[in-house]
py3Dmol code that shows the C-alpha trace and the ligand (Angstrom):
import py3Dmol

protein = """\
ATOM      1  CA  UNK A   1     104.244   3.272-158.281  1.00  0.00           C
ATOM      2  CA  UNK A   2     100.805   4.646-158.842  1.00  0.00           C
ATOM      3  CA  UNK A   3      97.692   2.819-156.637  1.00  0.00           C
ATOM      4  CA  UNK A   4      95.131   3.151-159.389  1.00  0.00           C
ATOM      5  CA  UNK A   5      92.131   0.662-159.852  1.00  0.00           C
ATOM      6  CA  UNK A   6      93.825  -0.889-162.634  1.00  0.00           C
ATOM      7  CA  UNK A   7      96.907  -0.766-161.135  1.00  0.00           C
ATOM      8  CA  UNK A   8      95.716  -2.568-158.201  1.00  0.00           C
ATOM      9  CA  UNK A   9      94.781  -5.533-160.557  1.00  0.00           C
ATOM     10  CA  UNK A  10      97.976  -5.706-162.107  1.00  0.00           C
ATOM     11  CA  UNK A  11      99.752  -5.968-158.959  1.00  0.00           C
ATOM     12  CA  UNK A  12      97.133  -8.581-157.424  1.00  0.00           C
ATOM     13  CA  UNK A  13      97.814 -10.982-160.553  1.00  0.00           C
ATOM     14  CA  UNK A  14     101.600 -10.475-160.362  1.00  0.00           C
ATOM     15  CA  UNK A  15     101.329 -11.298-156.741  1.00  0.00           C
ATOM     16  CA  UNK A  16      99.588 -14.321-157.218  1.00  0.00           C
ATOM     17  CA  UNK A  17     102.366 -15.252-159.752  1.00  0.00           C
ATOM     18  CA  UNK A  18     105.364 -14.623-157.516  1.00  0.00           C
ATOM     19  CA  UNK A  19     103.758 -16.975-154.820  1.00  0.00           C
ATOM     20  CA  UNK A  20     103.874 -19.575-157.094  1.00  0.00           C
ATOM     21  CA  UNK A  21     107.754 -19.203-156.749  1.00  0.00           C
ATOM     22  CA  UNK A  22     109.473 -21.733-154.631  1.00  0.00           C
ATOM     23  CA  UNK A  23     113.009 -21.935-153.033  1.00  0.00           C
ATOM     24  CA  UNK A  24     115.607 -22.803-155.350  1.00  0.00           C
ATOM     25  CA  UNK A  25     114.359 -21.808-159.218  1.00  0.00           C
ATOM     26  CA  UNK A  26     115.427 -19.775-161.525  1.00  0.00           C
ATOM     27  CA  UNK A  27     112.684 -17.277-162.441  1.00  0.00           C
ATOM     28  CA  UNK A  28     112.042 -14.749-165.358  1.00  0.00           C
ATOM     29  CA  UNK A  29     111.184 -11.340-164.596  1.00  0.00           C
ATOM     30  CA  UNK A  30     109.062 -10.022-167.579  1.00  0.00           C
ATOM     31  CA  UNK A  31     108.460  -6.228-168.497  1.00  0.00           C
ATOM     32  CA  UNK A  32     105.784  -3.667-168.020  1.00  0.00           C
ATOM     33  CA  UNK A  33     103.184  -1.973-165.726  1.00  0.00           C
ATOM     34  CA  UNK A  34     101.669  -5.896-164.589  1.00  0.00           C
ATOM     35  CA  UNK A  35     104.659  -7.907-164.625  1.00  0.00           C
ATOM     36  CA  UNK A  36     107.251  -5.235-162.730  1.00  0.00           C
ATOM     37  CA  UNK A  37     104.753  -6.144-159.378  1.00  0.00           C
ATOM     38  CA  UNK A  38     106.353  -9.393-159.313  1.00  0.00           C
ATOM     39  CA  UNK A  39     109.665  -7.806-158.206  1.00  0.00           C
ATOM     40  CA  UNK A  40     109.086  -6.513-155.262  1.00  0.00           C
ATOM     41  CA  UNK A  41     106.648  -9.446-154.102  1.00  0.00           C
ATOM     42  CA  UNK A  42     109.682 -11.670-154.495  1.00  0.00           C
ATOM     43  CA  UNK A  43     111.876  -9.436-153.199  1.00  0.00           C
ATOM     44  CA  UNK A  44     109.984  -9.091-149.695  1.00  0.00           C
ATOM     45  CA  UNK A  45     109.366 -13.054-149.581  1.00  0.00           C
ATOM     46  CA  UNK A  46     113.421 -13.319-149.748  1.00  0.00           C
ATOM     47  CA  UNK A  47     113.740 -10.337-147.648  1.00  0.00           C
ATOM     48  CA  UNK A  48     111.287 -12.210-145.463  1.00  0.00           C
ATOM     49  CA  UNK A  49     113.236 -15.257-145.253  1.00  0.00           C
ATOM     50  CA  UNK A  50     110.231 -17.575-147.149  1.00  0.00           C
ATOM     51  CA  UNK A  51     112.014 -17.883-150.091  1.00  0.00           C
ATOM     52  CA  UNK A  52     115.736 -18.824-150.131  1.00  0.00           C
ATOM     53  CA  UNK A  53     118.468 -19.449-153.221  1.00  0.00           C
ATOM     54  CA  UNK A  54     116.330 -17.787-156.253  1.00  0.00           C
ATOM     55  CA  UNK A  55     118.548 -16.422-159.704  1.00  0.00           C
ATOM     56  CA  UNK A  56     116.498 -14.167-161.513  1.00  0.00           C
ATOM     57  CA  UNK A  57     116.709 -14.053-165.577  1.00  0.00           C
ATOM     58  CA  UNK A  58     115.399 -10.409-166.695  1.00  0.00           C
ATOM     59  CA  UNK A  59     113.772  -9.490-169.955  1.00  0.00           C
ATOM     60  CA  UNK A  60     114.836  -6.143-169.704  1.00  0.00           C
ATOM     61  CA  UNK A  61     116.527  -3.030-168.667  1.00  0.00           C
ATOM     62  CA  UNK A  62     113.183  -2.422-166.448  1.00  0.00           C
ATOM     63  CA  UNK A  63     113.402  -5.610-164.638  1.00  0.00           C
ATOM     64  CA  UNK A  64     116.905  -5.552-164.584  1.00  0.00           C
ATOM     65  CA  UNK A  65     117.254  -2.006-162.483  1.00  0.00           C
ATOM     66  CA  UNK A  66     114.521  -2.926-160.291  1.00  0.00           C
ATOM     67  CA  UNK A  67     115.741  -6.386-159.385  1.00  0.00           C
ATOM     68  CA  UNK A  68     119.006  -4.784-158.719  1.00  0.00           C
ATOM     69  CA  UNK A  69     117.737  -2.096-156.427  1.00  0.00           C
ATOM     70  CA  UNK A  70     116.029  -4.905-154.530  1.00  0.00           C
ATOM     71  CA  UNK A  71     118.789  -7.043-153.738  1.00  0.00           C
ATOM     72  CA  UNK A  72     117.435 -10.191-156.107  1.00  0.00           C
ATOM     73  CA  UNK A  73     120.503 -12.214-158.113  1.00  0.00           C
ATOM     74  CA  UNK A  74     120.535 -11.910-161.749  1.00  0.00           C
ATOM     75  CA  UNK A  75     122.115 -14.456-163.763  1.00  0.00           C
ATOM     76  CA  UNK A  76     122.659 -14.685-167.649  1.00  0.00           C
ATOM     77  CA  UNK A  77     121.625 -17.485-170.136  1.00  0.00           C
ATOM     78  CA  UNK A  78     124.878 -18.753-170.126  1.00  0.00           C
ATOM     79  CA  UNK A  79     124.686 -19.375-166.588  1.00  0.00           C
ATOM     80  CA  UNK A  80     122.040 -21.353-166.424  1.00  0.00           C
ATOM     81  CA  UNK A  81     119.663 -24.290-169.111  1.00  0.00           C
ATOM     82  CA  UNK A  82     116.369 -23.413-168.258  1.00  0.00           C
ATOM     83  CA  UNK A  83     114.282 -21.982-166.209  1.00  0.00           C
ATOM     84  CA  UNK A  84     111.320 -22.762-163.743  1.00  0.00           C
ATOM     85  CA  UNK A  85     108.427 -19.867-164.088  1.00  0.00           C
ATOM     86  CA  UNK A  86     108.968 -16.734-166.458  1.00  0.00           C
ATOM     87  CA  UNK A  87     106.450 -14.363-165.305  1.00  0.00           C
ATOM     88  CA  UNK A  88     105.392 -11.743-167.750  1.00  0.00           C
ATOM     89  CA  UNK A  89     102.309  -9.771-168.748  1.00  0.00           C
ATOM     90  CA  UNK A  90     100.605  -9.423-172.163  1.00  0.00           C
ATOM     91  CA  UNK A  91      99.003  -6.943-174.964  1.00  0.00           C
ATOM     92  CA  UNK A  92      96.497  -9.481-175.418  1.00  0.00           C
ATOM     93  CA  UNK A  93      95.375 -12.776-174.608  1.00  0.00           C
ATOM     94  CA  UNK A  94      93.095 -14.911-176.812  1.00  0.00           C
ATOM     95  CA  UNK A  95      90.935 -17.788-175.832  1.00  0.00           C
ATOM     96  CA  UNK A  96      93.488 -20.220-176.709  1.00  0.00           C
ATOM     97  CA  UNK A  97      96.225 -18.581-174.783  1.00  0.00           C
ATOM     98  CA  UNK A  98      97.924 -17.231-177.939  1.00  0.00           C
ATOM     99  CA  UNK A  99      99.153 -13.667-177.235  1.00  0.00           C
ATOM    100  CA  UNK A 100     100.251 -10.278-178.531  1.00  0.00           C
ATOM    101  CA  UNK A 101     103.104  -9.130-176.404  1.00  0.00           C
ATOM    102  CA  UNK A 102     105.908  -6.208-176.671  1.00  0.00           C
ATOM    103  CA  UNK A 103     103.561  -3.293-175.789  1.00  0.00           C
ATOM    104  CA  UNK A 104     107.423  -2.380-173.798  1.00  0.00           C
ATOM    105  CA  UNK A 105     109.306  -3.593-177.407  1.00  0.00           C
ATOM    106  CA  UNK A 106     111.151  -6.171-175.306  1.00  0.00           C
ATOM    107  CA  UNK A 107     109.311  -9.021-176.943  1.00  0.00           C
ATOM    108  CA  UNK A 108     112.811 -10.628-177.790  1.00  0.00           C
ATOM    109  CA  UNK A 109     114.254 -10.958-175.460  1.00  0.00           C
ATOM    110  CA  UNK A 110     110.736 -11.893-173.057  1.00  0.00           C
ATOM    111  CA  UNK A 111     109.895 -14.403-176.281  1.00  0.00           C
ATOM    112  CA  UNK A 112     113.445 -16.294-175.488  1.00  0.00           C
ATOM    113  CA  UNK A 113     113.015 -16.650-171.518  1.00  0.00           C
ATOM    114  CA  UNK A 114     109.492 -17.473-171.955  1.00  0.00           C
ATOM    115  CA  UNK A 115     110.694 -20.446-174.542  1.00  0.00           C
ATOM    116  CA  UNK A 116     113.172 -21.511-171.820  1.00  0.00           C
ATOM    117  CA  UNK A 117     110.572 -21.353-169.094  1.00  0.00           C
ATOM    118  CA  UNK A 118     109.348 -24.616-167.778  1.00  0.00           C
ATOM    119  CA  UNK A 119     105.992 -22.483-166.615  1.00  0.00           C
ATOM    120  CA  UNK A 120     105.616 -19.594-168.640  1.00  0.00           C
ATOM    121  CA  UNK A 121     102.649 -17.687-166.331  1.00  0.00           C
ATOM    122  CA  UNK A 122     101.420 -14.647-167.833  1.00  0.00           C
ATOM    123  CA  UNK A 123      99.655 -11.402-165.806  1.00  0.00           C
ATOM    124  CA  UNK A 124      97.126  -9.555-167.140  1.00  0.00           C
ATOM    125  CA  UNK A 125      93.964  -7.630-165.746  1.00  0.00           C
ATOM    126  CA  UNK A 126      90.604  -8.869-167.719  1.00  0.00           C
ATOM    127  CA  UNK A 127      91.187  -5.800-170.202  1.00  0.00           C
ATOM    128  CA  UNK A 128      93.264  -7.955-172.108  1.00  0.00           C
ATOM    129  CA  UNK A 129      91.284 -10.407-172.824  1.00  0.00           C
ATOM    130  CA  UNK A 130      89.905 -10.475-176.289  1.00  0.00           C
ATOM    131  CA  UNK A 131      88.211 -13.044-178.620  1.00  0.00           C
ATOM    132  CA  UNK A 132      90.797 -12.349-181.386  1.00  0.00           C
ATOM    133  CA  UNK A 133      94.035 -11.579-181.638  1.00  0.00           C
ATOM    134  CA  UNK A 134      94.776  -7.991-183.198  1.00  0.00           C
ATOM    135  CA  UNK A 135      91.320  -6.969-182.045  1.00  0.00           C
ATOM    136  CA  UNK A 136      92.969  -3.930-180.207  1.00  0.00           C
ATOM    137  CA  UNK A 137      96.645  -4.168-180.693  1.00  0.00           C
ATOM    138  CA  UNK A 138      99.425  -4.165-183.243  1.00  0.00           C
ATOM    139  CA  UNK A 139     101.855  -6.845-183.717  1.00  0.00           C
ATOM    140  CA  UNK A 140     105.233  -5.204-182.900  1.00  0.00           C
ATOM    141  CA  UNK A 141     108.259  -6.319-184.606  1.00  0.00           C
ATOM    142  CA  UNK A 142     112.004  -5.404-183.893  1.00  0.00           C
ATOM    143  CA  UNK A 143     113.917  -4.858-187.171  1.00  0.00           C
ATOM    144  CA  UNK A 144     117.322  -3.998-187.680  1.00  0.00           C
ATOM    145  CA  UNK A 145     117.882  -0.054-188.260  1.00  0.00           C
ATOM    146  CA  UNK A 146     119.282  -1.185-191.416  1.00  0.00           C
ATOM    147  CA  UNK A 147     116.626  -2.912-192.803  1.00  0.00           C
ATOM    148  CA  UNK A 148     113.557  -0.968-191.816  1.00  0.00           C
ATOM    149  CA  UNK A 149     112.635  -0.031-195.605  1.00  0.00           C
ATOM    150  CA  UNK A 150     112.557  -3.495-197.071  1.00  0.00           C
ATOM    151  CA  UNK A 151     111.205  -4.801-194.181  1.00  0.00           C
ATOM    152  CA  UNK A 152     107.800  -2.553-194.164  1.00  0.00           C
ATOM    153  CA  UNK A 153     107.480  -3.723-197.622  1.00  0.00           C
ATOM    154  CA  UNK A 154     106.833  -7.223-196.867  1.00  0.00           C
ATOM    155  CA  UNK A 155     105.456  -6.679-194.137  1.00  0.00           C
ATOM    156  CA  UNK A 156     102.853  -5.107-196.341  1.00  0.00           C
ATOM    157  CA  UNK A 157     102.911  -7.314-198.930  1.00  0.00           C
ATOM    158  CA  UNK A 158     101.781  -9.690-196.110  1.00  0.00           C
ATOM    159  CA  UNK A 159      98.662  -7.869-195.540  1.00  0.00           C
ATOM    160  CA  UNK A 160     100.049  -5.637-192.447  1.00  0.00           C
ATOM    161  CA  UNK A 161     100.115  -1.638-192.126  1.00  0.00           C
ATOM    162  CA  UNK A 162     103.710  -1.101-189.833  1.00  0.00           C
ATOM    163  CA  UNK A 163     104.368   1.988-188.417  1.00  0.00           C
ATOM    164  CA  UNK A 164     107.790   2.894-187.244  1.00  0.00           C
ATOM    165  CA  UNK A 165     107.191   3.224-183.300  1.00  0.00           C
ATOM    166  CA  UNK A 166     108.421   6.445-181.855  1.00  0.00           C
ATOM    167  CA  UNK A 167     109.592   7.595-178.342  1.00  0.00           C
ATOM    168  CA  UNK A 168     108.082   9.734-175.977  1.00  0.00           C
ATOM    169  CA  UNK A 169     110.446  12.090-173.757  1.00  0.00           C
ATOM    170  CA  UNK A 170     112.926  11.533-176.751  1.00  0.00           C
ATOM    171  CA  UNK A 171     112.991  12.713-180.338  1.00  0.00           C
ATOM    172  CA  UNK A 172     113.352  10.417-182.702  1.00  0.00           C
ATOM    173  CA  UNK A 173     112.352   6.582-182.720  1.00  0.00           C
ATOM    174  CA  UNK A 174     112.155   3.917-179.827  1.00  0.00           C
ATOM    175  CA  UNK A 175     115.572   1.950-179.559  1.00  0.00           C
ATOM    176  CA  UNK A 176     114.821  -1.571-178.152  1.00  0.00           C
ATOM    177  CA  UNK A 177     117.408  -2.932-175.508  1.00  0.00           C
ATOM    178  CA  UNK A 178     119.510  -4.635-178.228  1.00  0.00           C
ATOM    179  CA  UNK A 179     119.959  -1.093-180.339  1.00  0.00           C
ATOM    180  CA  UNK A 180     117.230  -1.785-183.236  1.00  0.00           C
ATOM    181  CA  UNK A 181     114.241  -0.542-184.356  1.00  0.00           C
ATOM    182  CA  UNK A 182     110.286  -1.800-183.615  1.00  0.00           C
ATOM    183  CA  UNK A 183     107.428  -1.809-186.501  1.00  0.00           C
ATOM    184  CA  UNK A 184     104.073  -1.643-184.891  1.00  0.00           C
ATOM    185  CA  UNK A 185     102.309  -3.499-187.614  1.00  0.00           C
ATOM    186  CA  UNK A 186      97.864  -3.996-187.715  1.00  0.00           C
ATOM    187  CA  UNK A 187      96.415  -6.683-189.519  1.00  0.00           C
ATOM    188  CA  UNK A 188      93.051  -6.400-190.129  1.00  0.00           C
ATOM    189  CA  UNK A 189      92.553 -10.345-189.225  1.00  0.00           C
ATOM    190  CA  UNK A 190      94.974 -12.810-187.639  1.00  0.00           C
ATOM    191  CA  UNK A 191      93.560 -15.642-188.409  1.00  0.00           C
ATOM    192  CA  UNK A 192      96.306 -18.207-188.404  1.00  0.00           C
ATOM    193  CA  UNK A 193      98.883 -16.391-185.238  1.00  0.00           C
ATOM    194  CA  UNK A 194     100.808 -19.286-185.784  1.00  0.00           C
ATOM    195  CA  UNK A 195     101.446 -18.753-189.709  1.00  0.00           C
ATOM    196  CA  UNK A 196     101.971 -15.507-189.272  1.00  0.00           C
ATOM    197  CA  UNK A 197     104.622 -15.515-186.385  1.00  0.00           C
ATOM    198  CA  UNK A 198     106.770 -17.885-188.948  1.00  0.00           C
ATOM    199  CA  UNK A 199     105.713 -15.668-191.597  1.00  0.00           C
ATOM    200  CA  UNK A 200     107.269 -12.237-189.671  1.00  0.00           C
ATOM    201  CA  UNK A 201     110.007 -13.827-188.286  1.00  0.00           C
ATOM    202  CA  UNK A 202     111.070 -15.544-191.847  1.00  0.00           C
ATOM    203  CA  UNK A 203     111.600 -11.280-193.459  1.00  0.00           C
ATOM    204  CA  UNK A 204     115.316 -10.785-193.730  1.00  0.00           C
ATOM    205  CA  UNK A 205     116.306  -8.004-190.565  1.00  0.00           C
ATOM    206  CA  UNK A 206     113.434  -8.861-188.153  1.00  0.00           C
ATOM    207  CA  UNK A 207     114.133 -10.276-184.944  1.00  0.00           C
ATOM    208  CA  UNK A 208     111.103 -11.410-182.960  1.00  0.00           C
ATOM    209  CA  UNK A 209     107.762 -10.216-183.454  1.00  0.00           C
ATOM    210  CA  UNK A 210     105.178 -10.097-180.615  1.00  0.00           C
ATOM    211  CA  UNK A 211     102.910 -13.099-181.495  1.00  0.00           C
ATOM    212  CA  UNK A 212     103.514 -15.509-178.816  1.00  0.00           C
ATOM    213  CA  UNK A 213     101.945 -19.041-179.813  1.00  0.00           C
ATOM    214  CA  UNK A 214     101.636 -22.385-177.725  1.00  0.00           C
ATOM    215  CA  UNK A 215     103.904 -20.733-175.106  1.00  0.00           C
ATOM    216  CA  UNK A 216     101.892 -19.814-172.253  1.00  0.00           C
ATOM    217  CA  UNK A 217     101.450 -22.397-169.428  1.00  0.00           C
ATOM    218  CA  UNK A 218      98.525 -20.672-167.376  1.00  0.00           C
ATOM    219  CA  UNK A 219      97.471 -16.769-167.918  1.00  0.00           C
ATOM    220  CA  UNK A 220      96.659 -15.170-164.602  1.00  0.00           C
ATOM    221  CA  UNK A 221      93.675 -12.532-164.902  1.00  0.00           C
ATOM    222  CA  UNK A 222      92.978 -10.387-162.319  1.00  0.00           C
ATOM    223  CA  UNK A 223      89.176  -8.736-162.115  1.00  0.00           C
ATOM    224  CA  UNK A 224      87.108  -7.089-159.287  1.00  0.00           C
ATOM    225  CA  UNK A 225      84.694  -8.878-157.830  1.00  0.00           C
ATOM    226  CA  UNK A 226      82.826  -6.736-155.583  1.00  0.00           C
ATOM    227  CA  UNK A 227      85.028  -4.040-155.475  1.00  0.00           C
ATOM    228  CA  UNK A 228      87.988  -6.283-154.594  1.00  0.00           C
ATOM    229  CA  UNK A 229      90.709  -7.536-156.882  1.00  0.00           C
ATOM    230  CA  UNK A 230      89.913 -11.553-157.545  1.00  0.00           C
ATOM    231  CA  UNK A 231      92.707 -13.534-159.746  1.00  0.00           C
ATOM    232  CA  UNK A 232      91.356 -16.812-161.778  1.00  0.00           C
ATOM    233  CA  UNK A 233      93.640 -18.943-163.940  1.00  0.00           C
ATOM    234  CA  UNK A 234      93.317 -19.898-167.401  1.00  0.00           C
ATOM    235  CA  UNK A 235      94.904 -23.109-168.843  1.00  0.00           C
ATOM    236  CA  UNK A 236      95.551 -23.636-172.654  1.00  0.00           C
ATOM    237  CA  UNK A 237      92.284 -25.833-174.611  1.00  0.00           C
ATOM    238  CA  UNK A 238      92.759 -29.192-173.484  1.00  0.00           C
ATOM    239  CA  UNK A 239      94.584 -28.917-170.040  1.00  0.00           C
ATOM    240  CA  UNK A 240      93.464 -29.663-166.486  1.00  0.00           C
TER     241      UNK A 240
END
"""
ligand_1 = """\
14
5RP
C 106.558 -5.686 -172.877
C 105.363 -6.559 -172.823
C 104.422 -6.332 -171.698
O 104.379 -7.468 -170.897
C 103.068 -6.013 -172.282
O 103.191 -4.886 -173.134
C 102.048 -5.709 -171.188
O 102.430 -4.547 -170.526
P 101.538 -3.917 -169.383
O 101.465 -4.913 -168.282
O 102.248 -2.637 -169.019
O 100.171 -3.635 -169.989
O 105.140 -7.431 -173.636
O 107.286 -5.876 -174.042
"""
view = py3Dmol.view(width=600, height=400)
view.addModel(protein, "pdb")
view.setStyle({"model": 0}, {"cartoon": {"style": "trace"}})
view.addModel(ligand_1, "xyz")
view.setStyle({"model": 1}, {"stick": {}})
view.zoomTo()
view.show()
């Protein structure tokens, strides 16, 4: 893994997330560059003996391998009705804790573990922090291979621009973990996230999309404070 500034961030809020782990829970393992960190910081508190008895749900093929390699027990949904902490990072997070997520197009299956999570805690460094949602990112949106044409229509009869995502180190499109397709869709204003995620998610041949709304328990930001990485925690409007 590389040691970058940034990188450094990402690892110090996934670190602070994985300590909030106790013996005994089931935990979520999100995807991408901030969330992965919380892997191997639970897997040297087991190794360490601190932590005892935890089943790990993962929200991907990332999380999966790495748990694996690292000795941490996976479970499935069926084994199991909820779960204690998902930790998982984000695109972006807005003032209200609302979030674009799926910058790794596993937004499906992260969106279902985080809406099983008792404490959904989400990782970020301050960079994604923004005062509106769809400031910087698209919203992505799996869609059946099927259904990709009639799909970008209303998608753009809603107001949105999608473009098809596509790999890198592979021709052709990305493939999500489930075998579809992902829409990386702007919108020049989200002004209602909640409308919108119903809105998305009601097209025929779309899965999830990657507005996450009234999910998020605490967000986790990690910043430098002279030079050193310092993690504060946000709480949604109206918590203590
Ligand atoms: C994957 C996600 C990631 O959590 C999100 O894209 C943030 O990734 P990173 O920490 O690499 O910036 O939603 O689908």
């Amino acid at each position: 893994m590389s040691s970058s500034p940034v990188d450094a961030l990402k690892r110090a809020a996934a670190e602070a997330a994985a300590s909030r782990v106790v013996s005994g829970m089931v935990v979520g393992l999100g995807t991408g560059s901030t969330a992965i960190h919380a892997v191997p910081a639970l897997a040297r508190r087991l190794r360490s003996g601190e932590l005892q008895d935890i089943r790990a749900v993962a929200t991907s093929y990332q999380s999966t391998m790495l748990a694996r390699e690292l000795g941490i027990r996976l479970v499935d949904l069926e084994e199991i009705e909820r779960i204690d902490i998902a930790i998982d990072g984000a695109d972006e997070v807005a003032p209200d804790l609302t979030l674009i997520k799926g910058g790794g197009g596993a937004q499906t299956r992260e969106k279902i573990i985080a809406a099983l999570a008792v404490d959904f805690t989400v990782v970020v460094d301050e960079a994604k922090l923004v005062d509106r949602l769809g400031s910087s990112r698209a919203v992505p949106v799996e869609v059946l291979p099927f259904a990709v044409a009639p799909v970008s229509r209303a998608i753009q009869r809603l107001g949105g621009q999608p473009e098809l995502r596509m790999a890198v180190k592979k021709a052709g499109p990305v493939v999500t973990d489930q075998g579809n397709l992902l829409l990386d869709v702007r919108f020049t204003e989200i002004s209602d996230p909640a409308r919108l995620e119903r809105d998305l998610k009601m097209i025929p041949g779309t899965l999830e999309n990657g507005l996450f709304v009234g999910l998020a328990r605490r967000v986790l930001v990690a910043s430098l404070d002279q030079g050193v990485p310092r993690v504060r925690e946000l709480l949604p409007p109206g918590t203590s």
